[in-house]
N, C-alpha and C positions, 0 to 999 in steps of 0.2 A: 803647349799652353792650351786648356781647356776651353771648348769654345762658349761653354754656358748661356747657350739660347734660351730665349725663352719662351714659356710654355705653349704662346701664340703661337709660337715657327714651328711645331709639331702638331697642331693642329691642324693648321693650313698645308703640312707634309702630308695629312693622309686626305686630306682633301685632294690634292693635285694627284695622290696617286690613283683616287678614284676619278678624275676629270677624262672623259673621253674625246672630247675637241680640243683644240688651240685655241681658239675663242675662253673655253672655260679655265687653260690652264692660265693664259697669259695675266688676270690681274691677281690672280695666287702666286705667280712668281713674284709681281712685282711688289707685291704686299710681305712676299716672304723676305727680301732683298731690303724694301724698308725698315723691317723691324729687327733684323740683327743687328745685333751692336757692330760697331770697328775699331776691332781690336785686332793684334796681331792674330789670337786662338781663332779668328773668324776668317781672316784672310783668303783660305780655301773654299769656303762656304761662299763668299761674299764672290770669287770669281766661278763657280761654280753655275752661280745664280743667274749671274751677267749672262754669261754664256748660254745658257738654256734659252732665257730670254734674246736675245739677237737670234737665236735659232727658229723661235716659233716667231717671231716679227717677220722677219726672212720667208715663211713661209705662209703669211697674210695673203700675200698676191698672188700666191700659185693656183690655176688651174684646177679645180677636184674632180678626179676621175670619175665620171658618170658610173654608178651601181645598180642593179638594178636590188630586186625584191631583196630583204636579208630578213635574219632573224639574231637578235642581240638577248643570251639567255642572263638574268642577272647573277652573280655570283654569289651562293648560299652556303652557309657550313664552312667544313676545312679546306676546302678545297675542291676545283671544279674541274671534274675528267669528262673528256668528250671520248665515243666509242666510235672506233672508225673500222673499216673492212669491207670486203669482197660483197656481194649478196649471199644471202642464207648462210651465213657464218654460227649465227646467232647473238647478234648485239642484242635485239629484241627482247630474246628469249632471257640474255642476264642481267637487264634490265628491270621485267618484270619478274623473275625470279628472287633477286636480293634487295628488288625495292619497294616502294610504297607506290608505286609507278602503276600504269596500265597502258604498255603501248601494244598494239595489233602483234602478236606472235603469231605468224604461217610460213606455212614452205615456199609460198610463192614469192620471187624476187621480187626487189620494190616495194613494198607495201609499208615501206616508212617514209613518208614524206615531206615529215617537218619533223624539227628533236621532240623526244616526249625526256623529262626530269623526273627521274627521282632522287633521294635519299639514301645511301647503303653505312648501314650504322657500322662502327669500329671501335669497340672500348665504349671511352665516353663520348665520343666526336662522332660525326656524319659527314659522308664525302660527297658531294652533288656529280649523279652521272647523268650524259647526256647523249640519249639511244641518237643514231642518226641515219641516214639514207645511204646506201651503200655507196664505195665508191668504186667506179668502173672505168676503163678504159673509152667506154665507147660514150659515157656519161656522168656526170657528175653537177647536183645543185650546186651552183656558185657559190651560195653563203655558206656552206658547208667549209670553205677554207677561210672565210671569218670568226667560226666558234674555233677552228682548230687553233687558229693564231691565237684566239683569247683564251684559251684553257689554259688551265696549271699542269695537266699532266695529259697525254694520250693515252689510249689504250688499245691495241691494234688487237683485233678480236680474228681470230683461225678458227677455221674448222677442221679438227682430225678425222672428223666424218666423210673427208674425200682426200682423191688419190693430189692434187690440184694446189696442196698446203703451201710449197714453195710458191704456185707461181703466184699466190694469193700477196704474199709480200710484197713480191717486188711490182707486180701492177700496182698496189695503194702507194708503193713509194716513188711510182712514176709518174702517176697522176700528180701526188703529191708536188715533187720537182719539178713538174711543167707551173705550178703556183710559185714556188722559189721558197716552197714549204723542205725542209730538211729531217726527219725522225730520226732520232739514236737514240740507244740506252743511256749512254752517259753525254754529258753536253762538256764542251770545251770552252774555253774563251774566244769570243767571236769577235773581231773590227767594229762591228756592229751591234752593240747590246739590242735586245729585245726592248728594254724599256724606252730606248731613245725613236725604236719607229714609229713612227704616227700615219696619219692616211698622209701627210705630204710624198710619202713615199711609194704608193702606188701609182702604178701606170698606169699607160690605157686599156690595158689589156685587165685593169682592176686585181694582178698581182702585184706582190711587193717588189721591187727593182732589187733589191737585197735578199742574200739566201737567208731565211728564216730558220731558226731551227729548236725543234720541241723537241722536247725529252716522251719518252715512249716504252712504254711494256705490253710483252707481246701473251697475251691469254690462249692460249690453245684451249677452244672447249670442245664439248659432244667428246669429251675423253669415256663416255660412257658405253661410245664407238667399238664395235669388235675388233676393229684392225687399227684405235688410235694409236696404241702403246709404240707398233714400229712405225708411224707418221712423226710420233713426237721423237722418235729416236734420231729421223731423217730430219729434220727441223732444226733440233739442235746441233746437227752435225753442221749444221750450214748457217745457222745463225746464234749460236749459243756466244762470240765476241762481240757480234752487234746489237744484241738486245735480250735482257733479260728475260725469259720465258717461266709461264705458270701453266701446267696443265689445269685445266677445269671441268667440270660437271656442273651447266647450269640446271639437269635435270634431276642429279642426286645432290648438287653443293658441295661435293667435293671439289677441292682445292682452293675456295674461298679466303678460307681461313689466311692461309699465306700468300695470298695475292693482297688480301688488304693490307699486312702487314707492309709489305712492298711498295704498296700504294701510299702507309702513310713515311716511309723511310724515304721513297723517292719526291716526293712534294717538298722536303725539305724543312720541313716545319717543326713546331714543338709545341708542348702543352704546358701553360704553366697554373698555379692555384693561387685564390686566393684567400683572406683569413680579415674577420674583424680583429683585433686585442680582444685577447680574453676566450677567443672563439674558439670552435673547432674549425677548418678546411672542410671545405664542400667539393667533394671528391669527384663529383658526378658535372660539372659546371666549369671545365679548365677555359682558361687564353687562350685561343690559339693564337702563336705568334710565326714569321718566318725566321729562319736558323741566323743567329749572331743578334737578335732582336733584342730592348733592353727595358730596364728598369721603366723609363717613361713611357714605349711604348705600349709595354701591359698596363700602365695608368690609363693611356690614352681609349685604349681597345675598353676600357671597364665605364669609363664616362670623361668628358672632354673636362669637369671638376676636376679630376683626381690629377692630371695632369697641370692644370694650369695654381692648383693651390696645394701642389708637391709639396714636401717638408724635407722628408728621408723616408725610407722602407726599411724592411727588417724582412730576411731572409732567412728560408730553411730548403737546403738542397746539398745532396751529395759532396757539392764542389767549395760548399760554406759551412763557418763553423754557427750551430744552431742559434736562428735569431741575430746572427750579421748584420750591421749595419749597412745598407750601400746606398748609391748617389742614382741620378738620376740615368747616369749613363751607363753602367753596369751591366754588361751583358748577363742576362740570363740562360736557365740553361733547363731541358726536359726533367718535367716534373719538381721544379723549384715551388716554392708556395713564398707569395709575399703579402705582408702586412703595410700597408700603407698608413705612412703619418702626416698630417693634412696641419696647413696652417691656420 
């Protein structure tokens, strides 16, 4: 049975998913919990709801882990990649080369201190990268394992320009693991979802008590290097099941091309279009939405109108026959185009 929420409870869905405390999620639950009907079709929804709720109540009175300085970068574009690695890898360098960006590029270690953001365009879409402070054994900024938990993708930046590739790895995934941070190519089902941690879950030690785990692609640049080709041969031989690898040249831009593409296939996401009646499709101006996303939520993403005084849509994609009718809940699918009909 259909749960037929209405327009208000998808509202207040991307609200909560934007909420960064318990204090801001707790009266959008209880607002979301109010206004579903009870019906059978809602049954799931409505215990769903409960539960989240007794969770963040539950974690009113807990203790918050003292933090110290952080930086919270806000989330821009398709999707938001933080750039993590060894010193002089060149995060900097691909930064400032494929962005609109200007952070300090030199050879001397250290000389990033705080994230610089840019832009790196793809098609019609932009990915927000985030250069960062290298991470080392002997040192690492704290807040530095705050943008990695909040990013949509990592991106572990190598240098083929030294003999050193391997141990560059596995130092950032140790660092990493002493946070209860986790990096792999592909991600599995975890006990733990990602969206369910909140800071009630950090210690004192200001890691998360739960193994965390980000998805991650591994860039090998300075492939511009005299001796990268047999680094990247040694590289793959040793991690080519754990993570997917892109040689790069952030000084000539080779290998871009296919890293983006990677970057927008591993984010998960899709693009969808939209159209007045009567119009043409504005090609250059997609949704971006995450993968299984649906009809109401491309309403939602275009204006909280289009969502709350839905009628039906009319679709054109691959997977429909031209100008389809569909409902609200109607998964959509990459490169669909919908026409929205309003009451």
């Amino acid at each position: 049975m259909p749960a037929n929420l209405p327009p208000e409870y998808y509202k207040l869905k991307h609200q909560l998913e934007a909420a960064r405390t318990d204090d801001e999620r707790l009266p959008l639950l209880e607002e979301m919990l109010r206004i579903t009907p009870k019906h059978k079709g809602t049954e799931k929804v409505r215990v769903d709801l409960r539960r989240r709720i007794t969770k963040v109540k539950k974690g009113e009175g807990k203790k918050q882990a003292k933090k110290g300085h952080s930086y919270h970068v806000p989330k821009h574009g398709a999707g938001q990649i933080a750039l993590i690695g060894a010193p002089n890898v060149g995060k900097s360098q691909i930064v400032a080369r494929f962005t609109n960006a200007n952070p300090v590029v030199s050879p001397s270690p250290h000389t990033t201190f705080e994230p610089a953001v840019g832009m790196l365009e793809y098609e019609n879409i932009q990915f927000q990268l985030i250069d960062m402070p290298p991470i080392t054994e002997d040192f690492v900024q704290p807040w530095v394992f705050d943008i990695v938990r909040n990013a949509d993708l990592l991106l572990l930046v190598l240098s083929l320009a030294s003999d050193d590739v391997l141990d560059q790895v596995e130092s950032v995934k140790s660092v990493l693991m002493q946070a209860n941070i986790q990096i792999a190519g592909q991600i599995y089902p975890n006990p733990l979802d990602n969206d369910e941690i909140s800071s009630n879950d950090v210690n004192s030690m200001g890691s998360f008590s739960a193994k965390f785990t980000k998805r991650a692609l591994i860039a090998a640049n300075q492939m511009d290097n005299v001796d990268a080709t047999d680094r990247l041969e040694i590289l793959r031989e040793f991690y080519t099941d754990d993570f997917p690898i892109f040689p790069l040249s952030a000084i000539t831009g080779d290998g871009i091309d296919v890293l983006q593409k990677a970057m927008y296939e591993q984010m998960e996401i899709l693009r969808v279009y939209t159209k007045s009646p009567g119009k043409p499709v504005d090609p250059e101006d997609p949704i971006v939405l995450p993968i299984y996303g649906t009809v109401i939520d491309a309403a939602m993403s275009l204006h909280k109108d289009f969502a709350e005084n839905f009628k039906y849509a009319r679709i054109w994609g691959v997977n429909w026959h031209d100008g389809q009718t569909v409902s609200r809940d109607d998964i959509v699918h990459d490169g669909d185009v919908l026409e929205f009909h309003m009451h």
